[in-house]
Biotite code that builds the C-alpha atoms (Angstrom):
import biotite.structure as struc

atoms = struc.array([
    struc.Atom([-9.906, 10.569, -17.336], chain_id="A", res_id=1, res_name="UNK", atom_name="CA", element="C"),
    struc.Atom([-12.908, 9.067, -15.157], chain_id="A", res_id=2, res_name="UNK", atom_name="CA", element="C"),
    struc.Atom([-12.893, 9.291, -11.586], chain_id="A", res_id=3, res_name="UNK", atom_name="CA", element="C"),
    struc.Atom([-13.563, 6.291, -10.563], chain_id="A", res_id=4, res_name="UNK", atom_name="CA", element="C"),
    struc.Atom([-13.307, 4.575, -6.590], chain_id="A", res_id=5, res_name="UNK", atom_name="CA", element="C"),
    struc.Atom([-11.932, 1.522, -6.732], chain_id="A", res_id=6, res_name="UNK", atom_name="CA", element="C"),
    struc.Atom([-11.827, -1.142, -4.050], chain_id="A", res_id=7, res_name="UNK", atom_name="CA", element="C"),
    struc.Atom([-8.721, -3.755, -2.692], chain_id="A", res_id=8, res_name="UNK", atom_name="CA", element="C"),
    struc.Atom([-5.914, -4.010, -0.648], chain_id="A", res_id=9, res_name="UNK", atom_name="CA", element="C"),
    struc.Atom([-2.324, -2.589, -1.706], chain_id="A", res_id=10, res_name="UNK", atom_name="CA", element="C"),
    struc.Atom([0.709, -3.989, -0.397], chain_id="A", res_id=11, res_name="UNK", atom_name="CA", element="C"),
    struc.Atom([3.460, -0.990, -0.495], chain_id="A", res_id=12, res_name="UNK", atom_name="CA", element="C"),
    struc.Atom([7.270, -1.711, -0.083], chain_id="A", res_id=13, res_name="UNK", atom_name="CA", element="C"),
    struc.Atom([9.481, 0.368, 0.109], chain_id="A", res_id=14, res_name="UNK", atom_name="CA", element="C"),
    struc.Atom([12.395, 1.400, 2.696], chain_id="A", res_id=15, res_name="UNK", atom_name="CA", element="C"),
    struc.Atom([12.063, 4.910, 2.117], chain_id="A", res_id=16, res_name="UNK", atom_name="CA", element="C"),
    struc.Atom([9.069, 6.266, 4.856], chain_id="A", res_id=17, res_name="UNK", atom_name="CA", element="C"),
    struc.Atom([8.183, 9.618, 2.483], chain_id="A", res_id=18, res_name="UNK", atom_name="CA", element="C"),
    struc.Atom([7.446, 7.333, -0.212], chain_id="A", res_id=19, res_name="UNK", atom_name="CA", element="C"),
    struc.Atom([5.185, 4.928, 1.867], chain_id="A", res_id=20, res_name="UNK", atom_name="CA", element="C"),
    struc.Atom([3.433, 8.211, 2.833], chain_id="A", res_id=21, res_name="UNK", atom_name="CA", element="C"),
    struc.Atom([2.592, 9.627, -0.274], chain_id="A", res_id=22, res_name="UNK", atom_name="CA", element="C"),
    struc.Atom([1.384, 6.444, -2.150], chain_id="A", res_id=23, res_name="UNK", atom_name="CA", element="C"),
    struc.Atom([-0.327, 5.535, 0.533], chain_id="A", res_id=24, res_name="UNK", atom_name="CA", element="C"),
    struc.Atom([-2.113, 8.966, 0.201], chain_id="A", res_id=25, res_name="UNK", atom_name="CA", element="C"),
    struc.Atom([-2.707, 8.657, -3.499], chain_id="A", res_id=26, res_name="UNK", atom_name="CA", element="C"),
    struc.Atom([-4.443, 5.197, -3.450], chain_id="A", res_id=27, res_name="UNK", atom_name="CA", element="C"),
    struc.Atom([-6.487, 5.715, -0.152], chain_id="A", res_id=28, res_name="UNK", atom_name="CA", element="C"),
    struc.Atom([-7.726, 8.727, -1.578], chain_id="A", res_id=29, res_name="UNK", atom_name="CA", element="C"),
    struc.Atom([-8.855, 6.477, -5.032], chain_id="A", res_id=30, res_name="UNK", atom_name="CA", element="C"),
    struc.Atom([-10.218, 3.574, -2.574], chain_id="A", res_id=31, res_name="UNK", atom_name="CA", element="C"),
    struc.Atom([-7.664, 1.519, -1.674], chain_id="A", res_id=32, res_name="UNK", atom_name="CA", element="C"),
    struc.Atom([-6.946, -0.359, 1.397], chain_id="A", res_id=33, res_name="UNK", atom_name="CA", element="C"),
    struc.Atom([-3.303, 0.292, 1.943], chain_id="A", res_id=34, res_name="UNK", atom_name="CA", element="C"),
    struc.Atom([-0.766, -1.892, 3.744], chain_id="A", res_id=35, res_name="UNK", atom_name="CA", element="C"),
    struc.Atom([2.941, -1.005, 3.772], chain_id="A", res_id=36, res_name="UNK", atom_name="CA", element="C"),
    struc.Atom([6.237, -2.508, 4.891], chain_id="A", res_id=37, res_name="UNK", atom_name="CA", element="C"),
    struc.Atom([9.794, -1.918, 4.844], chain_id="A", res_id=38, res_name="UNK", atom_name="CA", element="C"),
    struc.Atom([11.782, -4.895, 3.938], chain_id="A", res_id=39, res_name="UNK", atom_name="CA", element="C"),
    struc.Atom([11.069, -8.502, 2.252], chain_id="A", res_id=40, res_name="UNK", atom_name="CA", element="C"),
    struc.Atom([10.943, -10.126, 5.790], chain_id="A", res_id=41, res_name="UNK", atom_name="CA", element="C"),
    struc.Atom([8.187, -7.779, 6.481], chain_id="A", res_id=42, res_name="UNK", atom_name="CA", element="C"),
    struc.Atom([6.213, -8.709, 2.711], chain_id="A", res_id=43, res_name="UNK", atom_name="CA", element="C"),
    struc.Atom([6.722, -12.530, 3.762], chain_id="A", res_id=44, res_name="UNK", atom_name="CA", element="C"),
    struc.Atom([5.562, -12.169, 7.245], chain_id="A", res_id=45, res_name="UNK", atom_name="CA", element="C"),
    struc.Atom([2.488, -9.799, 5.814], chain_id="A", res_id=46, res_name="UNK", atom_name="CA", element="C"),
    struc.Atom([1.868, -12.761, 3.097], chain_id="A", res_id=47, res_name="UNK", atom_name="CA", element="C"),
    struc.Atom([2.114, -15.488, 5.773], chain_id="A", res_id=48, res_name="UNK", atom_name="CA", element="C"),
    struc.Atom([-0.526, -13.685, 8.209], chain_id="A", res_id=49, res_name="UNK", atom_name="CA", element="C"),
    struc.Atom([-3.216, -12.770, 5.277], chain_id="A", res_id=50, res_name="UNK", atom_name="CA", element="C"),
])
């Protein structure tokens, strides 16, 4: 597979912190900007503010 750096912003959900942790890991590590939030009033208020 080709290692390749990407670029963009990620928004994570989950409600689970040690899987917010290690995605965010994972795609930082590739390139990506990485935002992450808990619950769907957090991923309206995120979508509202960008």
């Amino acid at each position: 597979m080709k290692n390749s750096m990407h670029t963009g912003t990620v928004l994570l959900v989950d409600d689970k912190s040690e899987h917010i942790h290690l995605l965010s890991e994972i795609l930082s590590q590739h390139g990506y900007t990485v935002a992450a939030v808990k619950t769907g009033n957090e991923v309206l208020a995120s979508i509202k503010s960008a």
